[in-house]
Backbone bond lengths (Angstrom), bond angles and torsions (degrees), N, CA, C in turn:
res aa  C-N    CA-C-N  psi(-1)  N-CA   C-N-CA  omega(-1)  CA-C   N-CA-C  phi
1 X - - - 1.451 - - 1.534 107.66 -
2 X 1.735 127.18 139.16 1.043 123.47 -170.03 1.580 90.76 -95.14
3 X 2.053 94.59 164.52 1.456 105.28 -170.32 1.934 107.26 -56.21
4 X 1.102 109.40 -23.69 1.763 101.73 -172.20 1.459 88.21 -99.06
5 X 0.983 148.92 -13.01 1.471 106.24 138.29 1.409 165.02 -98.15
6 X 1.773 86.36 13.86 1.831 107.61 164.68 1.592 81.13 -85.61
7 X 1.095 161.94 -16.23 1.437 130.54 -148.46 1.701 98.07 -117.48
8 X 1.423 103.41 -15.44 2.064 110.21 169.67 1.560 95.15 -77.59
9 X 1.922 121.72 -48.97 1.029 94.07 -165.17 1.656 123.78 -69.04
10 X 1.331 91.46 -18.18 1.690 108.36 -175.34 1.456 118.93 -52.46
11 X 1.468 103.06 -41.32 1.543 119.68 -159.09 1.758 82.97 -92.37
12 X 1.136 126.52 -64.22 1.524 113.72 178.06 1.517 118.34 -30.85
13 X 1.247 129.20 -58.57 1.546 139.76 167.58 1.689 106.55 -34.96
14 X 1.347 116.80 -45.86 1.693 126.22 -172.08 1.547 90.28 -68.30
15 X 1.617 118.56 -58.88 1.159 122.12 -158.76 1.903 97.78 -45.86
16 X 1.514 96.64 -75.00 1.564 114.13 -179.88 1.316 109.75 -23.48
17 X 1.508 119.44 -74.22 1.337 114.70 179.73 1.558 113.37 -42.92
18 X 1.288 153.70 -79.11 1.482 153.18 116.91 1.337 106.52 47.21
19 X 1.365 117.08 -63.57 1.373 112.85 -167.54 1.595 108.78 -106.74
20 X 1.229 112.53 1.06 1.683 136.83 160.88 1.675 106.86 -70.03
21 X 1.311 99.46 -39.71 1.737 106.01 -159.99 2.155 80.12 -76.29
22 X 1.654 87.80 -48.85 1.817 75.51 -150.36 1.358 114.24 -63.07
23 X 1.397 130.79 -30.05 1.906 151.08 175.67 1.982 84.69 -47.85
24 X 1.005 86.53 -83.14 1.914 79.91 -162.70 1.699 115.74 -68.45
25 X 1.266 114.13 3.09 1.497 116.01 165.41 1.768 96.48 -68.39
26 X 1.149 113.37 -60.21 1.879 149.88 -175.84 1.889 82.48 -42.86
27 X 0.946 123.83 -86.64 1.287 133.95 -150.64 1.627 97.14 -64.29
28 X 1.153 134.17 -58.19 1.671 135.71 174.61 1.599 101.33 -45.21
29 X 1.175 118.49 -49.02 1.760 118.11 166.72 1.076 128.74 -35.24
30 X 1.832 101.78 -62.03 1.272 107.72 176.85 1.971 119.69 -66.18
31 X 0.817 96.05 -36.38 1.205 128.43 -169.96 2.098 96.83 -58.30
32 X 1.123 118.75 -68.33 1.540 122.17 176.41 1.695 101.81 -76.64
33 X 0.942 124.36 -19.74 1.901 119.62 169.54 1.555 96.20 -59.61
34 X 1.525 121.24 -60.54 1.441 131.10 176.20 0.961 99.07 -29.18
35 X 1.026 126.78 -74.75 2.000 133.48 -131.07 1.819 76.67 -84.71
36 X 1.530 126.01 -63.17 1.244 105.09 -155.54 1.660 119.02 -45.73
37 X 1.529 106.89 -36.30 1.268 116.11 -164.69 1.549 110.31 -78.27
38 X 1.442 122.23 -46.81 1.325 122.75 163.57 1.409 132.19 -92.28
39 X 1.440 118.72 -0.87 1.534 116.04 151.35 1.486 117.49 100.46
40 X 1.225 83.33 1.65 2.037 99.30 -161.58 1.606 105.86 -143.10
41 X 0.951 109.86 -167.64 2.031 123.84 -175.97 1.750 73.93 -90.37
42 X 1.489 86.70 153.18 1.518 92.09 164.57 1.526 128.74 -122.61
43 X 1.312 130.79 141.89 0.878 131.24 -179.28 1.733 125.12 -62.01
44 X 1.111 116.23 -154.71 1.120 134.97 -170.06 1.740 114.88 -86.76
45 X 1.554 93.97 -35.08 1.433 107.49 -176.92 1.679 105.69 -94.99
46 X 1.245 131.46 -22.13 1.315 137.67 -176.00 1.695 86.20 -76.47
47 X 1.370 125.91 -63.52 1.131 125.47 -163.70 1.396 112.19 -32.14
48 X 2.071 101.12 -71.53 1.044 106.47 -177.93 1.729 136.40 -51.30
49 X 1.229 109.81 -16.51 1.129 136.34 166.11 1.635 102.17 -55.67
50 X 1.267 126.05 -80.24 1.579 138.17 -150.92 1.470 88.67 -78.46
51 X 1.689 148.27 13.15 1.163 141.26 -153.84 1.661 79.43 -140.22
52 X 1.085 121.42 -37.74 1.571 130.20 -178.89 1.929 94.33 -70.65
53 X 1.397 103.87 -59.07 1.520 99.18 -176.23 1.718 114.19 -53.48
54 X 1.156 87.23 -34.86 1.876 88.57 -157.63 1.792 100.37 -55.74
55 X 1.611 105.00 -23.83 1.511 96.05 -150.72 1.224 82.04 -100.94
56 X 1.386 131.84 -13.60 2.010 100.00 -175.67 1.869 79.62 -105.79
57 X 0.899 153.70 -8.12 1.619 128.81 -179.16 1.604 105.89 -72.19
58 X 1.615 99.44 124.33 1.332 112.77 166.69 1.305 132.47 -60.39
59 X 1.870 118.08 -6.65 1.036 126.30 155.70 1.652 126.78 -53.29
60 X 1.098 88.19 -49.89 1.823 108.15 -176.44 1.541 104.95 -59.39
61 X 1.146 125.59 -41.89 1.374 123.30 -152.02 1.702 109.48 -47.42
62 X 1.410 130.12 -11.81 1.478 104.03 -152.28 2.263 69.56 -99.45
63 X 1.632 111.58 -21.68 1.387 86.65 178.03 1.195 126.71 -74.87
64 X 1.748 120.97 -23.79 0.936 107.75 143.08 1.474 151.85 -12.31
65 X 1.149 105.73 -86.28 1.622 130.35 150.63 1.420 125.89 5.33
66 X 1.957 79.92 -73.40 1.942 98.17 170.05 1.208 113.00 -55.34
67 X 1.776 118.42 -49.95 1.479 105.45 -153.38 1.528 90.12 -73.10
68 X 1.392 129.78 -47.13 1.981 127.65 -161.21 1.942 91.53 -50.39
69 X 1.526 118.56 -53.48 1.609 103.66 -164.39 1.687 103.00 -55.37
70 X 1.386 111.18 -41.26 1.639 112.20 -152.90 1.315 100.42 -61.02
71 X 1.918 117.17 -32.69 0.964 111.90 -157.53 1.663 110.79 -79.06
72 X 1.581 107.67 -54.66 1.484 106.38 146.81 1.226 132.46 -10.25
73 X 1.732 113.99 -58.36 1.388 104.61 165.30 1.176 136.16 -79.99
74 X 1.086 120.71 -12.40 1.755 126.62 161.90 1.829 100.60 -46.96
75 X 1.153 101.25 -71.85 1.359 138.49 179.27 1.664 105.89 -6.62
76 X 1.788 86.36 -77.16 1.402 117.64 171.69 1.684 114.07 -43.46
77 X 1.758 106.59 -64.79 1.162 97.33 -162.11 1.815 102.28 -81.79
78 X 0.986 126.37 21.72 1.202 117.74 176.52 1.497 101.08 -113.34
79 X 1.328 133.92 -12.32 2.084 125.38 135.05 1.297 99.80 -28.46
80 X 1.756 103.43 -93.91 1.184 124.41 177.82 1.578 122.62 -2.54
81 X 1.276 106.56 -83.32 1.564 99.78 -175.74 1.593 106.00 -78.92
82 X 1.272 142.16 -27.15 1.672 122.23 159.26 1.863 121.22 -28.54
83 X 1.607 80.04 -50.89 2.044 87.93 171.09 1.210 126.79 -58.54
84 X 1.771 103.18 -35.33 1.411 115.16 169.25 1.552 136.57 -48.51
85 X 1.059 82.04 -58.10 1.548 113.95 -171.16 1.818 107.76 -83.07
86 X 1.371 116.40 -3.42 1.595 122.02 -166.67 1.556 94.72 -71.98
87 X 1.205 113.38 149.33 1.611 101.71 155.67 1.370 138.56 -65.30
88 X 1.203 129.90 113.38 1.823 128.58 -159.25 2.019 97.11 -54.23
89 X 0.663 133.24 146.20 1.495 120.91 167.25 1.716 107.01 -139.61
């Protein structure tokens, strides 16, 4: 494997983790907003509800933000190192 592509796959792994941390930060949120508001485990329909809120509340937007760039960059750098890593022929 050439050095730029241990160092795409490397930086992809950082990315992943990153946007690993932020998805289940996002989901534990939603997830205790539920319970606070309805008092109980929540279902399927509470979920979808607080998953409906998250995306039109203007609070959220800068988390938004994070998760759409991070995800992009996963995205991105996972082009990137496929090209890398291809066999030159």
């Amino acid at each position: 494997m050439t050095p730029l592509a241990l160092f795409l796959v490397s930086l992809n792994v950082v990315v992943f983790l990153i946007w690993s941390f932020r998805c289940f930060r996002i989901l534990f949120r939603l997830h205790w907003r539920a319970v606070a508001r309805i008092g109980r485990l929540p279902g399927p329909v509470e979920a979808f509800y607080e998953v409906r809120n998250w995306l039109r509340d203007p609070s959220f937007a800068q988390e938004r933000r994070q998760l759409l760039w991070t995800t992009a960059m996963m995205a991105g750098f996972g082009m990137l190192t496929s090209f890398a890593i291809a066999p030159q022929s």
